[in-house]
mmCIF file of the N, C-alpha and C atoms, coordinates in Angstrom:
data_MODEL
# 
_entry.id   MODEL 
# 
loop_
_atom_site.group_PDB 
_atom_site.id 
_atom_site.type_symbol 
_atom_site.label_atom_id 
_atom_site.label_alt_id 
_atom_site.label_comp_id 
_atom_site.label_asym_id 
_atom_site.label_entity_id 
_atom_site.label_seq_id 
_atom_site.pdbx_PDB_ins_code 
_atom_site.Cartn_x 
_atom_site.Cartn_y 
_atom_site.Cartn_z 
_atom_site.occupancy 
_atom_site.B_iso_or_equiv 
_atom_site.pdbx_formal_charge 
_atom_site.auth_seq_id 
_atom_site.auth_comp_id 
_atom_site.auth_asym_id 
_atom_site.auth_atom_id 
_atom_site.pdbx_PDB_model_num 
ATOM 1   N N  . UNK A 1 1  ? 174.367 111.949 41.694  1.00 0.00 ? 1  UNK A N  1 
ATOM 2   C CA . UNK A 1 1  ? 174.399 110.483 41.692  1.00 0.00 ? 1  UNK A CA 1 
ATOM 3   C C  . UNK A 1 1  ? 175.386 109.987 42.756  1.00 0.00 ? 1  UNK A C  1 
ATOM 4   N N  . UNK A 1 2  ? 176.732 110.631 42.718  1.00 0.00 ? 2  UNK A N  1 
ATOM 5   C CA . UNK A 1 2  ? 177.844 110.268 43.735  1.00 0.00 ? 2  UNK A CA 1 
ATOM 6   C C  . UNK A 1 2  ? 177.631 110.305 45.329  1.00 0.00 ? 2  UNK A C  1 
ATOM 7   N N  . UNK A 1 3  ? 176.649 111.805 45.382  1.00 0.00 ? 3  UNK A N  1 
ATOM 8   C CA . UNK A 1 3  ? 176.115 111.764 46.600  1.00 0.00 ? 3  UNK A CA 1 
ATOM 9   C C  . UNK A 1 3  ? 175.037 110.858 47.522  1.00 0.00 ? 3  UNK A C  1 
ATOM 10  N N  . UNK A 1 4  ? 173.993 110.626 46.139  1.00 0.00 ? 4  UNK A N  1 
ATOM 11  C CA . UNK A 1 4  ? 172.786 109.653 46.609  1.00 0.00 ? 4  UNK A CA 1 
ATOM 12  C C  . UNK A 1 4  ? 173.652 108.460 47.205  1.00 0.00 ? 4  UNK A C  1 
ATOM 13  N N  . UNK A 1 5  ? 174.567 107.712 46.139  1.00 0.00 ? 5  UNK A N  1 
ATOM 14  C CA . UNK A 1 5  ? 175.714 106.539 46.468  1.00 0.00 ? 5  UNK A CA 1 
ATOM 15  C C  . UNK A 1 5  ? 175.979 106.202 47.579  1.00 0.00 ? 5  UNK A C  1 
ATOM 16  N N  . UNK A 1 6  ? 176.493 107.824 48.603  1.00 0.00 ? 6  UNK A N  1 
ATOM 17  C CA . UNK A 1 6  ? 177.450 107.684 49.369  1.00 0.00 ? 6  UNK A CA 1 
ATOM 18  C C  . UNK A 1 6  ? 176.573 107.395 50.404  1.00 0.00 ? 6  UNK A C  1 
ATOM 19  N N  . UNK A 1 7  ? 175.359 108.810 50.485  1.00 0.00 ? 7  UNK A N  1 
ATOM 20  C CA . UNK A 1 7  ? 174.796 108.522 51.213  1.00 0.00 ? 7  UNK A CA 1 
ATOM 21  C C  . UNK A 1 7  ? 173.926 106.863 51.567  1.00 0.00 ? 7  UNK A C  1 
ATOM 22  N N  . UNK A 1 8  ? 174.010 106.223 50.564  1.00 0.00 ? 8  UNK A N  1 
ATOM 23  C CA . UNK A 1 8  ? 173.138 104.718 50.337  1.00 0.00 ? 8  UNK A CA 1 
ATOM 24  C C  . UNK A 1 8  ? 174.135 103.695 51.327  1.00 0.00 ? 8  UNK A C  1 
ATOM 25  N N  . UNK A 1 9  ? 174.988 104.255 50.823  1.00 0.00 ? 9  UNK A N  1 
ATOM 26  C CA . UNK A 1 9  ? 176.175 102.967 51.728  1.00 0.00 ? 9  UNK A CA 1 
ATOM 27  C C  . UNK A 1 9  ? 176.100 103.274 52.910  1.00 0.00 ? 9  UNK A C  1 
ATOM 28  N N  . UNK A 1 10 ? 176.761 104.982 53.660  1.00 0.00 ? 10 UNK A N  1 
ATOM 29  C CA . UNK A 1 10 ? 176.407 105.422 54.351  1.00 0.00 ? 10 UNK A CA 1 
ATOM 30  C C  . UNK A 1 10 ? 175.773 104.900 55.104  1.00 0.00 ? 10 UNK A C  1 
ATOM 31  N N  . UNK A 1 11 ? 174.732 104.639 55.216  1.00 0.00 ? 11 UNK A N  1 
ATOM 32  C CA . UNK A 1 11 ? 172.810 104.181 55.955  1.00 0.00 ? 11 UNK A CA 1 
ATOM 33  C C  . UNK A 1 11 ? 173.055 102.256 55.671  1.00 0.00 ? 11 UNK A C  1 
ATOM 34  N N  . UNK A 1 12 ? 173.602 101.652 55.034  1.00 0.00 ? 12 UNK A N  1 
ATOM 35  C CA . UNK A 1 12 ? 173.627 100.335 55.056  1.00 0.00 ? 12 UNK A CA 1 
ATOM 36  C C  . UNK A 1 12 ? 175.360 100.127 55.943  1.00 0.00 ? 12 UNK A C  1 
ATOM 37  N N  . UNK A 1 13 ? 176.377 100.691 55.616  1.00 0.00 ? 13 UNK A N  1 
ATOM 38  C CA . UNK A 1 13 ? 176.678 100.635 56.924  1.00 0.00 ? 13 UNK A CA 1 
ATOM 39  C C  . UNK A 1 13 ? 176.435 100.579 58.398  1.00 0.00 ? 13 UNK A C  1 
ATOM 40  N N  . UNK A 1 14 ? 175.733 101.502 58.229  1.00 0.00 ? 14 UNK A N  1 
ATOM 41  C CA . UNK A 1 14 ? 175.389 102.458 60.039  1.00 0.00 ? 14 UNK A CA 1 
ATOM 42  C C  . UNK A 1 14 ? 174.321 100.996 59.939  1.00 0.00 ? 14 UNK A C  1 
ATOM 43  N N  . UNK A 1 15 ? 173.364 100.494 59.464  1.00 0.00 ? 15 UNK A N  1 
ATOM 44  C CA . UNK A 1 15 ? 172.443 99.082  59.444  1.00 0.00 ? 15 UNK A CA 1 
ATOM 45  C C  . UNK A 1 15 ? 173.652 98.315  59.760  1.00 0.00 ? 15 UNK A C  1 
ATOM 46  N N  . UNK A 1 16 ? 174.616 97.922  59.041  1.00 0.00 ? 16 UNK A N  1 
ATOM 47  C CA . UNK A 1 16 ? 174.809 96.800  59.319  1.00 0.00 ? 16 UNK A CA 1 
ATOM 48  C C  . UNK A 1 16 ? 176.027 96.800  61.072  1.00 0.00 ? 16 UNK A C  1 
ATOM 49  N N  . UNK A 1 17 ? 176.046 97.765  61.200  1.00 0.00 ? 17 UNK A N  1 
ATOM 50  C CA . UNK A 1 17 ? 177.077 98.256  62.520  1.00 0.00 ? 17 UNK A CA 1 
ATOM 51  C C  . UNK A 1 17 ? 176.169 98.002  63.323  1.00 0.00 ? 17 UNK A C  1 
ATOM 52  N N  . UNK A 1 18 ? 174.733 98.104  63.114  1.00 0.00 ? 18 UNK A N  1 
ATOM 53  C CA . UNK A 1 18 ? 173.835 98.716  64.743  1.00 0.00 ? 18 UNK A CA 1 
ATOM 54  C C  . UNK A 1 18 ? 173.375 97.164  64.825  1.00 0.00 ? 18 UNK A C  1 
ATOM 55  N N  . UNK A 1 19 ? 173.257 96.324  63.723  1.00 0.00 ? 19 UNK A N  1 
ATOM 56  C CA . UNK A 1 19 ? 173.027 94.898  63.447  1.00 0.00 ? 19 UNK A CA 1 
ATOM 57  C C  . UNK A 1 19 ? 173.798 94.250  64.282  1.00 0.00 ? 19 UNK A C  1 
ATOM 58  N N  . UNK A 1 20 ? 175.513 94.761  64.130  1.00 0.00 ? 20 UNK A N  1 
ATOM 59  C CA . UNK A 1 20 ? 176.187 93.641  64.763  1.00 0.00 ? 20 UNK A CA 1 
ATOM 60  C C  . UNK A 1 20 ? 176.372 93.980  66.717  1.00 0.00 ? 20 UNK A C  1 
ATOM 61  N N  . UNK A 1 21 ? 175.913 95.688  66.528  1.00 0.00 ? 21 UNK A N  1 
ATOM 62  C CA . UNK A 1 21 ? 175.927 95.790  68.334  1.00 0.00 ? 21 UNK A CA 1 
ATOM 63  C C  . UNK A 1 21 ? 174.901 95.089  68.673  1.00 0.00 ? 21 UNK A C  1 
ATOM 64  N N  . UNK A 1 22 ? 174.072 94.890  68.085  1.00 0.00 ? 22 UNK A N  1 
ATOM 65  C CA . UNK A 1 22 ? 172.696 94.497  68.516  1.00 0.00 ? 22 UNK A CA 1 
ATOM 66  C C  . UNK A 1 22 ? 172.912 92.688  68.893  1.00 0.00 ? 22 UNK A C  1 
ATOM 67  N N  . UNK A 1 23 ? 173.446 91.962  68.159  1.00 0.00 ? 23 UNK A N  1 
ATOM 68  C CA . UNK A 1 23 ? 173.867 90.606  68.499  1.00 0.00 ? 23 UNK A CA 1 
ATOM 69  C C  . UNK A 1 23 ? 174.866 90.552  69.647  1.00 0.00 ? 23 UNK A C  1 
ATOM 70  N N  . UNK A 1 24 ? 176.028 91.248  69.432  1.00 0.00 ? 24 UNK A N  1 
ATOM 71  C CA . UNK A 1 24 ? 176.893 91.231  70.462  1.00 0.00 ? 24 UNK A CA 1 
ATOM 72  C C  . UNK A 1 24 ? 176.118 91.602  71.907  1.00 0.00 ? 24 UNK A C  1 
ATOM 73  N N  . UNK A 1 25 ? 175.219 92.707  72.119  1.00 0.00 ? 25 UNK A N  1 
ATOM 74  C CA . UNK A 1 25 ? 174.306 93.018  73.121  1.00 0.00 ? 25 UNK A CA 1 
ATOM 75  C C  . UNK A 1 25 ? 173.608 91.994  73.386  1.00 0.00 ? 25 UNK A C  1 
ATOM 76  N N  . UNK A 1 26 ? 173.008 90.720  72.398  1.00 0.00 ? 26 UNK A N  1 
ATOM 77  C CA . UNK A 1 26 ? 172.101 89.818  72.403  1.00 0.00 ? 26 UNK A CA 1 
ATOM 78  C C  . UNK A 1 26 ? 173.061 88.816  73.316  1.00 0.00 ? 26 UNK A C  1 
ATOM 79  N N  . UNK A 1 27 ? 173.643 88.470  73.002  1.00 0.00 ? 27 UNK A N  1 
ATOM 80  C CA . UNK A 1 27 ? 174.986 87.074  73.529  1.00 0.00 ? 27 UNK A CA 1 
ATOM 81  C C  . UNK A 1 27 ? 175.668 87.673  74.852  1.00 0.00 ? 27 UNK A C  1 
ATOM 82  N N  . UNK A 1 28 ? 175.990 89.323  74.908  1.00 0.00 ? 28 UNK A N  1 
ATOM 83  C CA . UNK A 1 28 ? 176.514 89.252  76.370  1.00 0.00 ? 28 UNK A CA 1 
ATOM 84  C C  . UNK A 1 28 ? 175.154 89.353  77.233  1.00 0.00 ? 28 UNK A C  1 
ATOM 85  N N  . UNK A 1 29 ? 174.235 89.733  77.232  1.00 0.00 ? 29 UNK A N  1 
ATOM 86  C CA . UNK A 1 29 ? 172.944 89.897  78.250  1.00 0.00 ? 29 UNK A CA 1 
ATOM 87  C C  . UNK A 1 29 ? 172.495 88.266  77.942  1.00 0.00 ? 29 UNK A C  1 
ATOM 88  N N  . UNK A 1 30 ? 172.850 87.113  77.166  1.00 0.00 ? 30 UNK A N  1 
ATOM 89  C CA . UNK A 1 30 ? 172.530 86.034  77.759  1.00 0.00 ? 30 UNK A CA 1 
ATOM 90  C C  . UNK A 1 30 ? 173.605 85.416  78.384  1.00 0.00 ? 30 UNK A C  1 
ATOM 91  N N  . UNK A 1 31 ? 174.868 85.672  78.175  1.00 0.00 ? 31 UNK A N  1 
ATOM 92  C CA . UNK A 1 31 ? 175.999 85.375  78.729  1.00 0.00 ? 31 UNK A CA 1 
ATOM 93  C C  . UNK A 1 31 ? 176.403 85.453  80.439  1.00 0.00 ? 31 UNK A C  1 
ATOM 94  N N  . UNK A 1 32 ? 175.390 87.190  80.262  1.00 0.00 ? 32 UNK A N  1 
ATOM 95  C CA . UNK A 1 32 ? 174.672 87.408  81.945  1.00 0.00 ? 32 UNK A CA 1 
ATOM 96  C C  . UNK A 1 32 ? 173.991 87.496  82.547  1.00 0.00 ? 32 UNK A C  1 
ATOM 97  N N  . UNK A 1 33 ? 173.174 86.787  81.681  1.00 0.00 ? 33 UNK A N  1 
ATOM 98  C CA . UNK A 1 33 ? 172.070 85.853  82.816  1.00 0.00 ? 33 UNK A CA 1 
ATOM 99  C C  . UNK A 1 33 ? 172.545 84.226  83.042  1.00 0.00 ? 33 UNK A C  1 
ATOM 100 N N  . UNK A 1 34 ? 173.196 84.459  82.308  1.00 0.00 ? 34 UNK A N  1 
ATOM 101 C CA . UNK A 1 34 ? 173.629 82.363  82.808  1.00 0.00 ? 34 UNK A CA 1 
ATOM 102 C C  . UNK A 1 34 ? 174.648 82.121  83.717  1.00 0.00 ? 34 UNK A C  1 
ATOM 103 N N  . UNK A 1 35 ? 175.364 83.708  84.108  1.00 0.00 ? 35 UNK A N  1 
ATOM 104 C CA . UNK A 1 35 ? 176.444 84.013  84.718  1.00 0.00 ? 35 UNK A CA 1 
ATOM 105 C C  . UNK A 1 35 ? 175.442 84.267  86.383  1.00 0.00 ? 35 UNK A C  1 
ATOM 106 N N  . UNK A 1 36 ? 174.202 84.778  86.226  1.00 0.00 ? 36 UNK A N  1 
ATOM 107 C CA . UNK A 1 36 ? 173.461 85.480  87.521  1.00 0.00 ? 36 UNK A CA 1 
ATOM 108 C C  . UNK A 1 36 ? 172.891 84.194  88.076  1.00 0.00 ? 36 UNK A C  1 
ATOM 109 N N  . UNK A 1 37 ? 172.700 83.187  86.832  1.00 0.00 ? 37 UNK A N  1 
ATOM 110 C CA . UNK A 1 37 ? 171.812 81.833  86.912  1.00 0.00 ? 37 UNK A CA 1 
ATOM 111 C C  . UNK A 1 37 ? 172.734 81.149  88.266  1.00 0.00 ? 37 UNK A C  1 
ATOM 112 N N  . UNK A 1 38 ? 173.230 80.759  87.408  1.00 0.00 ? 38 UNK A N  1 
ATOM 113 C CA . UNK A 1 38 ? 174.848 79.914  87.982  1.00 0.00 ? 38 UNK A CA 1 
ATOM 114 C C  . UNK A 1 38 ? 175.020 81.020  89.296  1.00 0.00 ? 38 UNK A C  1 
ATOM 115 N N  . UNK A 1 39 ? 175.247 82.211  89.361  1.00 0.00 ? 39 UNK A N  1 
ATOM 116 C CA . UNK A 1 39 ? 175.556 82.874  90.777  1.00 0.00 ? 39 UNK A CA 1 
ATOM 117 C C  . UNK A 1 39 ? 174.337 82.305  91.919  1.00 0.00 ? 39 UNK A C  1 
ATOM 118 N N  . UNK A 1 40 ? 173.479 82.570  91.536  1.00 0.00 ? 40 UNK A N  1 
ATOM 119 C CA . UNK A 1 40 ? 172.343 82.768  92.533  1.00 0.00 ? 40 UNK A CA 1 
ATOM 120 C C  . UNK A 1 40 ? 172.171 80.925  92.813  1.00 0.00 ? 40 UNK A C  1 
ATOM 121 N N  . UNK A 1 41 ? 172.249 80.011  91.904  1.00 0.00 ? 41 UNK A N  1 
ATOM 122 C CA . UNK A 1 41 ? 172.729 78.009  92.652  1.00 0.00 ? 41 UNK A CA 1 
ATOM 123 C C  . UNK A 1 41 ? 173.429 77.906  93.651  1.00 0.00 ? 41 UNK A C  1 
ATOM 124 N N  . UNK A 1 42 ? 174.877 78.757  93.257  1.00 0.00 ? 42 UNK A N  1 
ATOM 125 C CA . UNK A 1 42 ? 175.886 78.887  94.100  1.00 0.00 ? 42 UNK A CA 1 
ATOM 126 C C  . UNK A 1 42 ? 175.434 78.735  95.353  1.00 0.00 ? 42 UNK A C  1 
ATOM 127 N N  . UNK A 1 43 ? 174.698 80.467  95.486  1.00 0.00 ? 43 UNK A N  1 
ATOM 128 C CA . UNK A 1 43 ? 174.643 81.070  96.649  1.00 0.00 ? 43 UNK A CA 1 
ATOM 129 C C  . UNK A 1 43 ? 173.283 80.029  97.547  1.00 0.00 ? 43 UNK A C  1 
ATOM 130 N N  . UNK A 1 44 ? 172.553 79.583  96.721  1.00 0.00 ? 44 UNK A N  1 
ATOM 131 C CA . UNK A 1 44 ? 171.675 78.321  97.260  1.00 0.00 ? 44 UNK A CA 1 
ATOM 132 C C  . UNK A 1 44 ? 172.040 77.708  97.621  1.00 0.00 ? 44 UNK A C  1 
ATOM 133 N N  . UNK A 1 45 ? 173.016 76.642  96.645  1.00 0.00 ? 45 UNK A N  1 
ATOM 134 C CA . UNK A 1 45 ? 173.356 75.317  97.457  1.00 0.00 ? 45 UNK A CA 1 
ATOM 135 C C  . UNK A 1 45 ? 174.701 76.052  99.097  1.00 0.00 ? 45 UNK A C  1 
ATOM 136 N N  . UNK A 1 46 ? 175.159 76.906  98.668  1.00 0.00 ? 46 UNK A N  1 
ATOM 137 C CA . UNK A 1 46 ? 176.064 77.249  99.951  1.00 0.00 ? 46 UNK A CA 1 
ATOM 138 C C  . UNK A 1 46 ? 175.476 77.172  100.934 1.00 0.00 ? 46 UNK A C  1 
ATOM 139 N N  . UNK A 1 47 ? 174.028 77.825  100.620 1.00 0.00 ? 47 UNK A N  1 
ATOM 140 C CA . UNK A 1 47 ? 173.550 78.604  101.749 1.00 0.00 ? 47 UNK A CA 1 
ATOM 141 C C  . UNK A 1 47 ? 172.716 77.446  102.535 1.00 0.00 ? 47 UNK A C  1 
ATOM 142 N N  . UNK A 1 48 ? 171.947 76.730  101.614 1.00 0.00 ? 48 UNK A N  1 
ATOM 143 C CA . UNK A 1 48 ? 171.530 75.325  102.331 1.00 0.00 ? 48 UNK A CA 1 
ATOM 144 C C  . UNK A 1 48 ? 172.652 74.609  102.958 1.00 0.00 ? 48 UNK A C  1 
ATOM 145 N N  . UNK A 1 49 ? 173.650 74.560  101.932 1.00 0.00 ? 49 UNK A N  1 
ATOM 146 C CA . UNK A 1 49 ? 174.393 73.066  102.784 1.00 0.00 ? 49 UNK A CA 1 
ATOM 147 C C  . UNK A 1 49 ? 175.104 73.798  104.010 1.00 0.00 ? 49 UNK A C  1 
ATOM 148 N N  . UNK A 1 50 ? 175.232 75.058  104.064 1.00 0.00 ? 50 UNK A N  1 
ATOM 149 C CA . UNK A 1 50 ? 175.886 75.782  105.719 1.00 0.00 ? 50 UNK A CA 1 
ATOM 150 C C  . UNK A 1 50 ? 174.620 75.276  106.858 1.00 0.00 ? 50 UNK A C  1 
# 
């Protein structure tokens, strides 16, 4: 019984860990694209207004 337990938490841990890389992965890959967004205007409006 103690083992089934451990192992149960075990596996809803490791879920809820891969859950929260998975958001944090979600927010920085939009974080860098709004970062590439904003780069690549930059390099537009520079490059026009030169």
């Amino acid at each position: 019984m103690n083992k089934k337990g451990d192992l149960a938490w075990e596996y809803i841990v490791a879920i809820i860990l891969s859950l929260i890389v998975i958001i944090l992965i979600v927010i920085f890959s939009t974080q860098v694209k709004g970062f590439v967004v904003q780069g690549i205007e930059y390099f537009k409006t520079t490059i026009l207004g030169m």
